[in-house]
C-alpha positions as CSV (number, residue, x, y, z in Angstrom):
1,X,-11.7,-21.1,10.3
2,X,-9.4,-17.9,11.3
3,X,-11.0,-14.6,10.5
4,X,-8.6,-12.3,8.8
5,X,-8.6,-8.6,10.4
6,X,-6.9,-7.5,7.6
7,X,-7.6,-8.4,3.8
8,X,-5.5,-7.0,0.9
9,X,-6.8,-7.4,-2.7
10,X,-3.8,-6.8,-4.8
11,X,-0.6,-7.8,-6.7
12,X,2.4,-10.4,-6.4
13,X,5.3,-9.7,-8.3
14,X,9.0,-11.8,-8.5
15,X,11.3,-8.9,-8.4
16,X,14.5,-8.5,-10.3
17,X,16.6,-6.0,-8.6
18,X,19.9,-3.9,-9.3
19,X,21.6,-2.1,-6.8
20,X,24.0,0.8,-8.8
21,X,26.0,3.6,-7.5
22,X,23.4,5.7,-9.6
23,X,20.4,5.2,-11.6
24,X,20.7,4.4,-15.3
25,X,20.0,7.5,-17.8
26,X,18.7,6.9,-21.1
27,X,21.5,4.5,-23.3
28,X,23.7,3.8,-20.2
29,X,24.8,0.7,-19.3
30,X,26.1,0.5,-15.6
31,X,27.6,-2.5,-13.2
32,X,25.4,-3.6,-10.5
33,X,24.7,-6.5,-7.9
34,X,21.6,-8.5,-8.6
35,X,19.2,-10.3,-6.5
36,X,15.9,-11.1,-7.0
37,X,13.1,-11.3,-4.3
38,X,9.0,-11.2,-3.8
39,X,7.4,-8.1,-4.3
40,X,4.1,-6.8,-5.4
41,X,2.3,-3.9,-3.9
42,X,-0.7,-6.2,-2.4
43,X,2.0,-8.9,-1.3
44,X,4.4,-6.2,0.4
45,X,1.4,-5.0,1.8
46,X,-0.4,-7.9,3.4
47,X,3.3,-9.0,4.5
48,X,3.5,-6.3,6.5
49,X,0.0,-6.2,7.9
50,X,1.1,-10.1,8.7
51,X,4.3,-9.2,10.7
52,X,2.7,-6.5,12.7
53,X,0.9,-9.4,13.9
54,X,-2.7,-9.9,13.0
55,X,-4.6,-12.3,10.5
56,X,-4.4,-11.3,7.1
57,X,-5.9,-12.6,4.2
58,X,-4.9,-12.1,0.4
59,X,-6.6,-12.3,-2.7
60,X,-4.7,-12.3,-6.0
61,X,-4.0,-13.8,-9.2
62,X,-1.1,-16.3,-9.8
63,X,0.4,-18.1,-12.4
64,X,1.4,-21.7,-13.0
65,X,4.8,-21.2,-12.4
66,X,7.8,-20.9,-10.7
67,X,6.4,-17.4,-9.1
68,X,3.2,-18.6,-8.1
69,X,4.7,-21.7,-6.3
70,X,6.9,-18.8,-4.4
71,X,4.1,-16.9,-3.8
72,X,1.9,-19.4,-2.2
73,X,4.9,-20.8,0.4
74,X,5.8,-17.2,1.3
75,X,1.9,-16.7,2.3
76,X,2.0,-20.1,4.1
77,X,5.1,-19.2,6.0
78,X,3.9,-16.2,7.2
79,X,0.5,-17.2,8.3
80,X,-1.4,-15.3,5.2
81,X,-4.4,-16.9,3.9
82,X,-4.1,-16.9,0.5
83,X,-6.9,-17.5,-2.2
84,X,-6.0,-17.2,-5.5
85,X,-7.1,-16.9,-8.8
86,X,-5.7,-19.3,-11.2
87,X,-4.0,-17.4,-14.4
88,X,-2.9,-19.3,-17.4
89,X,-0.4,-15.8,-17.6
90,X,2.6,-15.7,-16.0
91,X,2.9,-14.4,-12.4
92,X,3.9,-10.5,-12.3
93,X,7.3,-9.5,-12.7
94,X,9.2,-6.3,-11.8
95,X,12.6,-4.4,-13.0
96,X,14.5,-2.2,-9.9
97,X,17.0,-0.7,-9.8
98,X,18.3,0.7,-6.6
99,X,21.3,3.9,-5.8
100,X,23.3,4.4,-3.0
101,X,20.9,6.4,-1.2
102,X,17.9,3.9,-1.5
103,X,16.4,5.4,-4.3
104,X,15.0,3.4,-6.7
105,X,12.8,3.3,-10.2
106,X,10.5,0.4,-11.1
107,X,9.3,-1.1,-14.4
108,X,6.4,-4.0,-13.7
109,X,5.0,-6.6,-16.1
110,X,1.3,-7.2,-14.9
111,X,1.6,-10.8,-16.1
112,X,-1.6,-12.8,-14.1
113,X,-2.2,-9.7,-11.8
114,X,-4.3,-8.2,-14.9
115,X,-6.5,-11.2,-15.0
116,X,-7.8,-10.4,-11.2
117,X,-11.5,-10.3,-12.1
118,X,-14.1,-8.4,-11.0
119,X,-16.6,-11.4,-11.1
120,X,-13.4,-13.6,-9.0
121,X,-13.9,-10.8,-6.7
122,X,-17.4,-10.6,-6.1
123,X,-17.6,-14.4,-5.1
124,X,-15.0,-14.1,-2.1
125,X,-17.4,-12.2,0.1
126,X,-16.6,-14.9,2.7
127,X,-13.0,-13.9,2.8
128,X,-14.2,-10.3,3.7
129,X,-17.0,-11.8,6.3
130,X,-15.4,-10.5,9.9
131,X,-12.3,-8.5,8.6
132,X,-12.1,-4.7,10.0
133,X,-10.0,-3.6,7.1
134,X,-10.0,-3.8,2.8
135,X,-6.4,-3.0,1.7
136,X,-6.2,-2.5,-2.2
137,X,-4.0,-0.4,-4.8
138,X,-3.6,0.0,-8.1
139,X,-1.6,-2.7,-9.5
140,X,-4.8,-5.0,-10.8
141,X,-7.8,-3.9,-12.4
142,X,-9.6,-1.3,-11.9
143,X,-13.1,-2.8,-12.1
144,X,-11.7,-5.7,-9.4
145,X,-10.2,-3.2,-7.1
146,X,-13.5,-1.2,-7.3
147,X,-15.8,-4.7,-6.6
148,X,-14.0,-5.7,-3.7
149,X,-14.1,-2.4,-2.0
150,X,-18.1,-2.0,-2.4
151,X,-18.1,-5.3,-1.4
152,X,-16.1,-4.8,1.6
153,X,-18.1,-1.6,2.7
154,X,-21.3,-3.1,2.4
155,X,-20.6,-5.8,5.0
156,X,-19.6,-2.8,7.5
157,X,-15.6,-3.3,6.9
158,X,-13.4,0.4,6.4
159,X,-11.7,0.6,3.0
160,X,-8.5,1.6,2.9
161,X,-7.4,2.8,-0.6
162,X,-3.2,3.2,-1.6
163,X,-3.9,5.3,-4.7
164,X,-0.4,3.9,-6.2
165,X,1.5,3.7,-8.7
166,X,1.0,7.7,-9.7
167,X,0.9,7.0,-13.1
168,X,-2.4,4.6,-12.8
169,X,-6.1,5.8,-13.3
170,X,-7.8,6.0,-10.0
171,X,-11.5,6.6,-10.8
172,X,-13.8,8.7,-8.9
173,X,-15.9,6.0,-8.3
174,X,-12.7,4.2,-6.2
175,X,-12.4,7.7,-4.3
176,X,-16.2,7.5,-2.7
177,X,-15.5,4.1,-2.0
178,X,-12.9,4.9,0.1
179,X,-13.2,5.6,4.0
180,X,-9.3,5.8,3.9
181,X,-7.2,7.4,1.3
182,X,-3.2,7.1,1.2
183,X,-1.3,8.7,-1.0
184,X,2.1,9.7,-1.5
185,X,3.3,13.5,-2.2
186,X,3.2,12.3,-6.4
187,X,0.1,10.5,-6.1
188,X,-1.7,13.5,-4.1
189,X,-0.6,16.0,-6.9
190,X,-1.5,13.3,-9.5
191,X,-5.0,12.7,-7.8
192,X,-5.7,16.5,-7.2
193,X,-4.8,17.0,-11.0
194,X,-7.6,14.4,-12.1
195,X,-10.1,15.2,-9.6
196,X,-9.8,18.6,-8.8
197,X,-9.3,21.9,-9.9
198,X,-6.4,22.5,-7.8
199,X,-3.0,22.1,-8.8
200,X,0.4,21.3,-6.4
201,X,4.1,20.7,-6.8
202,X,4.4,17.2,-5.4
203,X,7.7,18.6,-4.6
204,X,6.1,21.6,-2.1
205,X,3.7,19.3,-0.2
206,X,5.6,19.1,2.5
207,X,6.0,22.2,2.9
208,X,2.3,23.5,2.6
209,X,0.3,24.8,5.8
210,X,-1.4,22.5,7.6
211,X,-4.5,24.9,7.0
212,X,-3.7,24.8,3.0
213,X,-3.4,20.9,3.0
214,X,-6.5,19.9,4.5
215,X,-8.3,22.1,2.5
216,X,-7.2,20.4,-0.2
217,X,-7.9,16.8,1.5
218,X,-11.3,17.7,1.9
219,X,-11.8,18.9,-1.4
220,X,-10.4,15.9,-2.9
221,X,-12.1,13.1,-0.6
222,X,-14.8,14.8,1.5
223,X,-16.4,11.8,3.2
224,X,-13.5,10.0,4.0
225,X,-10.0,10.6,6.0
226,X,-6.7,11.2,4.0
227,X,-3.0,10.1,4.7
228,X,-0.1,12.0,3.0
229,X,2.6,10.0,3.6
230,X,5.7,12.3,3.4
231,X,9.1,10.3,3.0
232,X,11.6,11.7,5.3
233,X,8.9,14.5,6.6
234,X,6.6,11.7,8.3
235,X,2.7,12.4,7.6
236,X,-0.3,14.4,7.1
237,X,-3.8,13.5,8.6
238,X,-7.0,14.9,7.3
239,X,-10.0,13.7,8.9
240,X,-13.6,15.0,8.3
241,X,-14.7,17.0,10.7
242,X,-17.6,15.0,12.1
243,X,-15.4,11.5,11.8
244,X,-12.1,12.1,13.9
245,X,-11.6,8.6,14.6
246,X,-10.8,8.9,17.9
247,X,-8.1,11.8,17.3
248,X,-8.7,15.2,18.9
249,X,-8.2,17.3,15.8
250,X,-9.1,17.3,12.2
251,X,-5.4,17.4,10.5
252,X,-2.4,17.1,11.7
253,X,1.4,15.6,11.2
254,X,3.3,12.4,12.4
255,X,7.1,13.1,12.4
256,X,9.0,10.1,11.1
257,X,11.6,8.4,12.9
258,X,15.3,8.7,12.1
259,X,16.7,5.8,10.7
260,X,19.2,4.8,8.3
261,X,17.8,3.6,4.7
262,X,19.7,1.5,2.2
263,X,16.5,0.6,0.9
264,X,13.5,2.4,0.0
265,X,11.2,0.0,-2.3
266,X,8.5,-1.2,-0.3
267,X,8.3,1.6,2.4
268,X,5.1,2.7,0.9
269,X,3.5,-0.8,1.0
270,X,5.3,-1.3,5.1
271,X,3.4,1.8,6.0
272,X,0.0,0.8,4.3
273,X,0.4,-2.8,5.4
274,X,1.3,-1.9,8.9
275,X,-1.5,1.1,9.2
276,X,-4.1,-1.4,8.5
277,X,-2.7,-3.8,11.0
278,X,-3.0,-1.5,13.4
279,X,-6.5,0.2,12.6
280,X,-8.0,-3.5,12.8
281,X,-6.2,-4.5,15.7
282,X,-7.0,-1.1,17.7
283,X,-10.3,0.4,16.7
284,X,-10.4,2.1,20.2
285,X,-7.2,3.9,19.9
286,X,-6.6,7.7,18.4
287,X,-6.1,6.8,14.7
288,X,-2.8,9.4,15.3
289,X,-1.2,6.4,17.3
290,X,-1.9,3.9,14.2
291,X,0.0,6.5,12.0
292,X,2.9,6.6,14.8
293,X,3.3,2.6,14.5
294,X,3.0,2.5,11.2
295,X,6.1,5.4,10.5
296,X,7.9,3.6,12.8
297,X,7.3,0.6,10.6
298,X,7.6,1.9,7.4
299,X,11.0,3.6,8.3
300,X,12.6,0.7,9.6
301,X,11.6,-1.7,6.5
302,X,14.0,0.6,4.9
303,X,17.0,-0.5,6.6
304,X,17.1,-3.3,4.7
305,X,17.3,-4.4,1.5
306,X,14.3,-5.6,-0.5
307,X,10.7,-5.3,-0.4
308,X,8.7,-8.0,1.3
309,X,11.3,-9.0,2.6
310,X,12.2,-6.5,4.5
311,X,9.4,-6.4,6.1
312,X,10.2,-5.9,9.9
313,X,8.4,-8.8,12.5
314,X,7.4,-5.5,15.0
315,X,4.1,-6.7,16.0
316,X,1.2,-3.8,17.0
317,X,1.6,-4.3,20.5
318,X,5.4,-3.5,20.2
């Protein structure tokens, strides 16, 4: 049987998108072009982790439907072993709708991705057996995403958490569980907000001191290392001081690479799919290299349209 390096407990959603000149305001009715696609944060992610080339595995909950039949022969053509917990629900949906600079906003309907049970979880300990790295956001339950990542941890595997969407509860508990915390500018504020006492514009992250943001990394995850990820401004790193991870220096930024987005949905989930990819695939390497490869990555899923599938085939070794 093929060990998967990489496994990510998560969502699959069918996505129904609009691209518009602008998005909608409240009681406007616009023209668009429609297309509709796979998506989910846990399937972006474990697509990407995929096409960066290593073995990934993904757990998630599926309905008898027209979805879940999509989801399974996506996950077969791209080499992803897939288990899969039977809902009577119907598979997750989502609403986008895109602008002409790749913006976008997103409404989801959970569908079978709320009945991803803790107790599913906690008897697919031989999925986890030999994988490097636990992907999980959160899109499913709470209690599930907290089982498999204490389940993960305790067989020696480093958790990586992708505190997303914003607006979803991330517990403490999830946060010590954690070895690896990713958040976006929103979700960093949002998280800092819960957790902390500390308050920040999402809007001036970027634009903090170095000094100013690791403080505040290490306030909100002590044990663990934090990714910023930054949109247009790359990343910020924030290690703990006696777990560097083979990098030289406790914090630091990763520039982004120009590109040319028409897209932006899934760049969150290429960068999280493709940093995992590349921490299990390169364990010896300076964890600012995986951060590199997985900008590069994320920035050029967003040259095209879609979420998983835009998911570039640029394999770790590229």
């Amino acid at each position: 049987m093929r060990v998967s390096r990489v496994v990510v407990v998560g969502s699959f959603n069918v996505d129904h998108v609009w691209n518009c000149a602008s998005l909608p305001r409240r009681g406007e009715t616009l023209s668009g072009r429609y297309h509709t696609g796979p998506g989910g944060k846990g399937f972006n992610q474990a697509v990407a982790s995929a096409r960066a080339g290593v073995e990934t595995g993904f757990l998630c909950a599926l309905g008898d439907d027209d979805g879940g039949r999509q989801a399974r022969a996506l996950a077969e053509a791209d080499g992803i072993a897939l288990r899969v917990h039977e809902s009577i629900h119907p598979t997750g949906t989502a609403g986008i709708y895109v602008d002409e600079a790749g913006h976008n906003t997103i409404v989801i309907g959970a569908g079978a991705n709320g009945d991803l049970s803790a107790s599913w979880v906690s008897r697919q300990a031989q999925a986890l057996a030999g994988a490097r790295v636990l992907l999980s956001q959160l899109e499913s339950p709470l209690d599930s995403v907290l089982e498999a990542m204490r389940l993960a941890r305790a067989g020696g595997t480093t958790t990586m958490l992708n505190p997303a969407p914003a607006n979803a509860q991330c517990l403490r508990e999830l946060l010590a569980a954690a070895d690896v915390l990713t958040p976006n500018e929103t979700e960093f504020a949002a998280l800092l907000e819960r957790h902390t006492s500390h308050r920040i514009d999402s809007d001036a992250i970027a634009g903090t001191s170095d000094t100013q943001l690791h403080k505040l990394c290490r306030t909100l995850l002590p044990r663990g290392t934090v990714v910023i990820t930054l949109g247009a401004a790359g990343a910020f790193v924030s290690h703990r001081e006696d777990l560097l991870r083979g990098d030289d220096t406790p914090f630091y930024r990763v520039a982004a690479d120009k590109v040319q987005p028409v897209d932006t949905t899934g760049a969150g989930d290429a960068f999280n799919g493709a940093l995992a990819a590349a921490y299990a695939q390169g364990q010896g390497r300076a964890f600012a290299e995986h951060v590199r490869f997985a900008n590069r990555y994320a920035g050029l899923s967003t040259e095209q349209v879609g979420a998983a599938q835009a998911m570039p085939r640029l394999t770790v070794a590229d």
